[in-house]
C-alpha positions, 0 to 999 in steps of 0.5 A: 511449419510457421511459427508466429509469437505475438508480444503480450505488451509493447509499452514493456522491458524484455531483457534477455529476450530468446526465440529459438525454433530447432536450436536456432535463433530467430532474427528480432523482427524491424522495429514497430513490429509487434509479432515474429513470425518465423518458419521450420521445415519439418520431415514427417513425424519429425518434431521442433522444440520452440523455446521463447524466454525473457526477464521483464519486471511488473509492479503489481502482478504477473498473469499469463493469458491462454487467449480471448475467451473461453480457450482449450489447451493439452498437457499445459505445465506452468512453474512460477518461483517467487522471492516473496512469501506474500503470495496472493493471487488476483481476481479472475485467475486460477490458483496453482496446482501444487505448491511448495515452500521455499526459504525465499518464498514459494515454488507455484505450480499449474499443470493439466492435461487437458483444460478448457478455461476462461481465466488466466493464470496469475499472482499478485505481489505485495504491495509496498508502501507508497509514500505519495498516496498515504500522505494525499489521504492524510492531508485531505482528512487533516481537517476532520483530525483538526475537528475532533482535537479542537472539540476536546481542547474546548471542552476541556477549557469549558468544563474548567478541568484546571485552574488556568483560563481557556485558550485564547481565539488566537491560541487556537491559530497557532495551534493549527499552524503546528498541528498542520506541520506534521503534514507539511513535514512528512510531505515533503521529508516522505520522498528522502526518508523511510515512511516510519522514519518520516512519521516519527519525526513529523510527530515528535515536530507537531507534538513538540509545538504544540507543547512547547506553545500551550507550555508558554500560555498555560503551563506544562501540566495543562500543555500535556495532558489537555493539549498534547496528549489529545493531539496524539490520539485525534493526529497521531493514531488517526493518521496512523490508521492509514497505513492499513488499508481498508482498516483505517475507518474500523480502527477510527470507529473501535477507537471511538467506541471503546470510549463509550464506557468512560465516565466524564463526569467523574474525569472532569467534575471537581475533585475532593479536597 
């Protein structure tokens, strides 16, 4: 009898690689080899365990394939333990059988009899946040933020909601210079520090200089409440958004919608003496 093992992947780690056939092991094929192929002698109604085990490690999922197409397969038991309790499983796979809880996090089993199938078997890991991604998103839509709090500081100064005269062109510069440190900060502070870590402070950075600049030109009240506090909702919940992915542009429409119901004109028509 012949016995043939094809490896599922060449560009891969298998550490602690085992192939025995009878409880011997099979000699590790010539390198640039990508199958072992081994033989056994067997006497009639004699049997032979094979046993092929390895470690490797995946980033995004693990899946085991029964062949190309539509394949058939007899008394097929396979049990996954993961260490993670976010378990989902990827398009095009079949969910286990059974499945039990652990402290850790689940014990997955697939067993049938006799299976005709098409689909694999697999799970998908939980994804952890890369800081690299988050931050390429977040600096391409800088502008947009950018926009919306240039449009709230100049309706602010239009509509004259203080006694202080409206920022200067060259206000509005130097404004964008410390809008933009945020992202600068937590670009290049993202590689050695904790993703949250790193957002708290490339905000409290920006929101500092914003605040400390319209401070010196205008005052701290009008630096707080019309150019502070406008920079955290357009820059800090904006940018936030993105660390949920697939939500960020329903939590920037909810964001705008529950400002649907807000009287304008009396936030920002005269008070009474």
């Amino acid at each position: 009898m012949y016995v043939e093992y094809h490896f599922p992947a060449t560009h891969t780690l298998y550490d602690n690689f085992a192939f025995l056939v009878k409880g011997q092991e099979v000699r590790f094929p010539s390198p640039g080899a990508d199958r072992i192929i081994t033989s056994a002698e067997l006497g009639p109604g004699e049997t032979a365990e094979v046993v092929i085990g390895h470690k490797s490690s995946g980033l995004d999922r693990w899946a085991y394939s029964f062949g190309e197409g539509v394949t058939r397969v007899r008394n097929f038991k396979l049990v996954a333990r993961t260490d993670f309790k976010d378990v989902d499983f990827p398009e095009g796979c079949v969910s286990p059988t059974a499945k039990e809880e652990t402290d850790e996090g689940w014990v997955l089993t697939w067993q049938n009899k006799d299976l005709v199938t098409g689909y694999r078997l697999g799970v998908e890991m939980p994804k952890k946040l890369n800081p690299g991604p988050i931050a390429s998103r977040m600096s391409f839509f800088a502008p947009v933020s950018l926009l919306f709090f240039f449009t709230v500081l100049f309706i602010t100064s239009a509509v004259k909601v203080s006694q202080v005269p409206p920022l200067h062109p060259m206000n509005y510069f130097f404004l964008a210079a410390a809008f933009f440190a945020f992202h600068v900060l937590f670009a290049y502070l993202a590689d050695h520090v904790e993703i949250h870590v790193t957002f708290a402070i490339s905000t409290l950075v920006s929101c500092l200089l914003v605040f400390a600049y319209v401070a010196l030109a205008r005052g701290a009240r009008y630096a707080l409440f019309y150019a502070t506090l406008p920079q955290f909702t357009t820059l800090i919940l904006f940018s936030y958004a993105f660390f949920y992915r697939g939500y960020t542009g329903l939590i920037i429409t909810f964001g705008s919608v529950a400002t649907a119901r807000v009287d304008w004109a009396a936030k920002f028509g005269p008070k009474p003496a």
